[in-house]
C-alpha positions in Angstrom: 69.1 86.4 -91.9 71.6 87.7 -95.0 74.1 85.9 -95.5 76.6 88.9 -95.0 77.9 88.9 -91.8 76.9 91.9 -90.1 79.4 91.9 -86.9 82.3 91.3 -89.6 81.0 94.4 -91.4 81.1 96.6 -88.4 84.6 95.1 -86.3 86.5 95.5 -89.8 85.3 99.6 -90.8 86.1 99.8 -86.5 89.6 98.0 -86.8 90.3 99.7 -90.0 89.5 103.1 -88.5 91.3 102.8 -85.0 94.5 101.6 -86.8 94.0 104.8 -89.1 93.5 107.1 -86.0 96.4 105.2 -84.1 99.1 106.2 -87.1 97.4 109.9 -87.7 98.2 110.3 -83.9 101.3 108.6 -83.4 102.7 111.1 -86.6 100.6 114.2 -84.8 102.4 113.9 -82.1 106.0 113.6 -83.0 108.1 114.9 -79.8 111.6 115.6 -81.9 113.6 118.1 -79.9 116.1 118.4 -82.5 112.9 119.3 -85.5 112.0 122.9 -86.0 108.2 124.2 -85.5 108.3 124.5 -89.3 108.9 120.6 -90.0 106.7 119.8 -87.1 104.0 121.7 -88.7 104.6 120.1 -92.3 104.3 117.0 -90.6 101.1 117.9 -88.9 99.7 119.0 -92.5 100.8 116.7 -94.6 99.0 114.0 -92.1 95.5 115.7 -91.9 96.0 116.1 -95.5 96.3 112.4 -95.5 93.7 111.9 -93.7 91.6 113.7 -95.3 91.9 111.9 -98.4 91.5 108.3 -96.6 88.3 109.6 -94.6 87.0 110.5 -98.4 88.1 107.4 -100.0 87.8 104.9 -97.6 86.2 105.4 -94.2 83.5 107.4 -94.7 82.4 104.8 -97.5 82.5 102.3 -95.5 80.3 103.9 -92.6 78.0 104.8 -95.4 78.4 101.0 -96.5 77.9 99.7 -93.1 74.6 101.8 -92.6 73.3 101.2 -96.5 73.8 97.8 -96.0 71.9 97.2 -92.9 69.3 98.9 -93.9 68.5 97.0 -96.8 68.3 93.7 -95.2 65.7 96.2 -93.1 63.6 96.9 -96.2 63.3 93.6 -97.0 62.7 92.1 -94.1 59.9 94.9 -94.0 58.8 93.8 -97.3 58.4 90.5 -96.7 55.8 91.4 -94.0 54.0 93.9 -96.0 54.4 94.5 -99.2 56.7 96.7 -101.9 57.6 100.3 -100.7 56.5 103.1 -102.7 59.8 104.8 -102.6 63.1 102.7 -101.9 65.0 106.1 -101.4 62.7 107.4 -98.5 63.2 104.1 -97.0 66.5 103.9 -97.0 67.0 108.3 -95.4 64.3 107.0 -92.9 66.5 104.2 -91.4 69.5 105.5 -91.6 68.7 108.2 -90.0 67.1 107.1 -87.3 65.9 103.0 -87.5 62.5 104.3 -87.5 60.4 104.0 -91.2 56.7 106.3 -90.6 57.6 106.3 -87.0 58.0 102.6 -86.4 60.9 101.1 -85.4 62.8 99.0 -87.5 64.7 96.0 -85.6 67.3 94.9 -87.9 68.8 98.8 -87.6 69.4 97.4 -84.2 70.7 93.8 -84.4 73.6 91.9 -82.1 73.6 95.5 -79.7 74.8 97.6 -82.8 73.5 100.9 -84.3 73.9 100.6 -87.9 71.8 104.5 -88.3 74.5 106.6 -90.2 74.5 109.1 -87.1 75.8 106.3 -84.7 78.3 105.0 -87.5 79.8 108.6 -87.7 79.6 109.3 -84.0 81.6 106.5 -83.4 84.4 107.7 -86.4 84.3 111.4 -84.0 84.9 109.2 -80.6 87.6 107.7 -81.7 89.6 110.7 -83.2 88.8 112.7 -80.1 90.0 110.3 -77.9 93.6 109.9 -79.3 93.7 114.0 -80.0 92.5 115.0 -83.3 89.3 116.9 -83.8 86.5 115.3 -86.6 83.3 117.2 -86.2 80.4 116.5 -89.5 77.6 118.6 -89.8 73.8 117.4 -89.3 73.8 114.9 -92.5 70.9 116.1 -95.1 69.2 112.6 -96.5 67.6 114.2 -98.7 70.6 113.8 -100.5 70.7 110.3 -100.6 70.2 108.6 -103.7 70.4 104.7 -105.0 70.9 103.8 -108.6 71.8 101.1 -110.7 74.9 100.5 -113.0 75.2 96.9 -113.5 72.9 93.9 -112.9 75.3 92.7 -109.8 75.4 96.5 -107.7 73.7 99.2 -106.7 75.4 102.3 -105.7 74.1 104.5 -103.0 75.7 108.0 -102.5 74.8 111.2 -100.4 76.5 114.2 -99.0 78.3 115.4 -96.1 80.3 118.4 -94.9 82.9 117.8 -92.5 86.0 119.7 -89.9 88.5 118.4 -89.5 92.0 119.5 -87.2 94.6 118.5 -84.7 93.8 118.8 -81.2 95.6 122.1 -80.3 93.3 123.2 -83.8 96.8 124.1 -85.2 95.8 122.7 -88.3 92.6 122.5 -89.9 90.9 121.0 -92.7 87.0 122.3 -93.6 85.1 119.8 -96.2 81.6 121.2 -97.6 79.1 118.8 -99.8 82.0 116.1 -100.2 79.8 113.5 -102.5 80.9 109.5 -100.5 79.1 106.5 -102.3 79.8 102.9 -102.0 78.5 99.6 -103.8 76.3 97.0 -102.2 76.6 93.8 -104.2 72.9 92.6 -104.7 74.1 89.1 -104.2 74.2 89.7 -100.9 70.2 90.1 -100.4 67.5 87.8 -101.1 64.8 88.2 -104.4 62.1 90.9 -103.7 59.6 89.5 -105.8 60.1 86.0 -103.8 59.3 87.1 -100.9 56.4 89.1 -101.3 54.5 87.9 -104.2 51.7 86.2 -102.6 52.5 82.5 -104.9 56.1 82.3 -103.3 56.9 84.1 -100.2 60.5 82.2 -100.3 63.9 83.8 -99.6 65.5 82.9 -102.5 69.2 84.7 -102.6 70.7 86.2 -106.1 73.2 83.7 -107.2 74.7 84.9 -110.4 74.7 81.7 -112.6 78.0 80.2 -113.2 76.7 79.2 -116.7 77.8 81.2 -120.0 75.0 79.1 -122.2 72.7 76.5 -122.2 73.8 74.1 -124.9 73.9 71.1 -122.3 70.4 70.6 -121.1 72.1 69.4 -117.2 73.7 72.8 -116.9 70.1 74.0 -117.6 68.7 72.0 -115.1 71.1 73.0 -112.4 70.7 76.4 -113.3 66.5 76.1 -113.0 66.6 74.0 -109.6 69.4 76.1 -107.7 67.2 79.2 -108.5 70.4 81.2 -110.6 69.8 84.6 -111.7 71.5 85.5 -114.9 70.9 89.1 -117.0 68.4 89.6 -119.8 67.3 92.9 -121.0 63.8 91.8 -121.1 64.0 91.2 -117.2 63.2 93.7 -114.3 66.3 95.2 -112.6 66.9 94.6 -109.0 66.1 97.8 -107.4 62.8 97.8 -109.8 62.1 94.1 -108.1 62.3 96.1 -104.9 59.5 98.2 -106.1 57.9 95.0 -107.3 57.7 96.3 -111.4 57.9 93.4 -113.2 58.5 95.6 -116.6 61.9 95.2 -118.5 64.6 96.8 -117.3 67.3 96.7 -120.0 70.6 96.4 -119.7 70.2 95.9 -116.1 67.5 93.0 -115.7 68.2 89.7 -113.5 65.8 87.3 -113.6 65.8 83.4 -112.5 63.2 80.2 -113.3 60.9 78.6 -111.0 61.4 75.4 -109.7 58.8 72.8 -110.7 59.3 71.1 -107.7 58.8 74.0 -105.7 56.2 75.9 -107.9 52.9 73.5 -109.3 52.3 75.6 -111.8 48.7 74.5 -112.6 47.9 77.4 -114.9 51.3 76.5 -117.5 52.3 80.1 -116.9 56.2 80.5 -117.6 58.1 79.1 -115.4 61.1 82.7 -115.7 60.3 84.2 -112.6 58.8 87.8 -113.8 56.5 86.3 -116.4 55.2 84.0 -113.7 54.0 85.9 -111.3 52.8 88.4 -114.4 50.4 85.6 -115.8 52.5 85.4 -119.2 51.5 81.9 -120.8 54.2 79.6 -122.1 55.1 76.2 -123.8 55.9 73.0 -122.7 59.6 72.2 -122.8 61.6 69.1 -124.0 63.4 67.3 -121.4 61.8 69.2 -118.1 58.9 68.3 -116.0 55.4 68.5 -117.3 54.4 71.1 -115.0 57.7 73.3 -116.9 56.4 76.0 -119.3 58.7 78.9 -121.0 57.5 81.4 -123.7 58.6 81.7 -127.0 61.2 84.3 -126.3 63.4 82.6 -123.1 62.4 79.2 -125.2 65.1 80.8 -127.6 67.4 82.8 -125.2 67.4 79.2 -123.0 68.2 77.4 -125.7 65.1 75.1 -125.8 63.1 73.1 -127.4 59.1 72.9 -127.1 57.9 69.5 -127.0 
């Protein structure tokens, strides 16, 4: 299971959005005898307007969060069965959708009695306004304009488009959003290695810790970093959302990469121990002060801070 808990993801975007729709209709429905229909009706636009901008900033982000999310522990799950997916994008549109991926059902879209599909998500941000009086209506959401990139080593941002209504409930008022671009961040430390658990040497879940090491001049911090399985950057490393495709190629500024345990990993073949050249086949050296079954190759031998024996 991911170490993100998934009912705390769901109950805080509910809280957050019933205590939105509680103050949007508390300020709605302002009953002052003494107001005019002019200040009542600057009222009622100046909170739609509000929400407008909090449903763009915040809550639709976080449905698209709590759906995104989800279905990434989904994919790899699904990849830890299989193999790598051909396309991480189609994926993704698949689930979210609907929880099904080439027609079969994906469970985890359907863990602890919650729908995390982007429809149910939505559907439940609609119920909830309608119920206290105000009116939010989307229009049938297009996946094919959801997308997932890369900025950093740490995130991945995935953004699509929707087009929304929204008004008061005597439709007094009315806001009408088309193509509104939402995105949110999923921290990749929240997911476990791709290339762990589907090469066919490992098959472990091994989560991304980002190292709390700057350097390696102390061969212990070394050590701890190896056998706690730490990930830190290095440009000649594969990103994570290339891991998810299982490329093992250099990803530049973006690349995260770890080292094999020896105690975990024989290594009878002294193939680098640096997790990518590994399970590529990439030769490397002995190392002073590690295990004799501990190889690295020239390159991590200098960005390690190592010495061959």
């Amino acid at each position: 299971m991911d170490r993100l808990n998934k009912k705390s993801v769901v109950f805080t975007f509910i809280a957050v959005t019933l205590l939105f729709i509680i103050i949007l209709i508390f300020l709605i429905n302002i009953n002052n005898r003494t107001s005019t229909k002019i200040q009542t009706t600057n009222i009622k636009v100046e909170t739609l307007n509000n929400v407008v901008k909090n449903l763009n900033s915040t809550l639709l982000p976080d449905a698209l969060r709590s759906s995104s999310n989800q279905a990434m522990i989904s994919l790899l799950d699904y990849e830890s069965n299989t193999t790598y997916v051909i396309d991480v994008e189609d994926y993704l549109r698949q689930v979210m959708n609907d929880g099904n991926y080439n027609s079969v059902l994906q469970e985890d879209m359907f863990q602890d009695n919650l729908d995390f599909t982007l429809v149910h998500t939505l559907d439940e941000v609609r119920n909830l306004a309608e119920r206290q009086g105000a009116i939010f209506n989307y229009q049938p959401l297009d996946f094919n304009t959801l997308t997932i990139r890369q900025d950093d080593p740490w995130n991945v941002v995935v953004e699509m488009s929707i087009s929304y209504s929204l008004s008061d409930a005597k439709n007094e008022i009315s806001w009408d959003i088309q193509d509104r671009a939402i995105s949110t961040r999923l921290d990749v430390g929240d997911y476990r290695d791709p290339l762990y658990l589907v090469q066919p040497e490992s098959r472990k879940s091994i989560y991304i810790m980002k190292t709390p090491y700057a350097n390696f001049n102390n061969i212990n911090d070394f050590i701890d970093h190896v056998y706690n399985f730490y990930f830190i950057t290095n440009v000649d490393a594969p990103s994570f959302l290339e891991r998810l495709h299982g490329q093992l190629v250099p990803s530049g500024t973006n690349g995260i990469e770890s080292i094999l345990s020896p105690v975990l990993f024989s290594n009878p073949s002294d193939y680098s121990n640096v997790d990518h050249q590994y399970f590529s086949l990439i030769p490397g050296q002995c190392v002073q002060g590690m295990p004799s079954n501990f190889f690295l190759e020239s390159s991590h031998l200098t960005f390690y801070n190592r010495i061959s024996c």
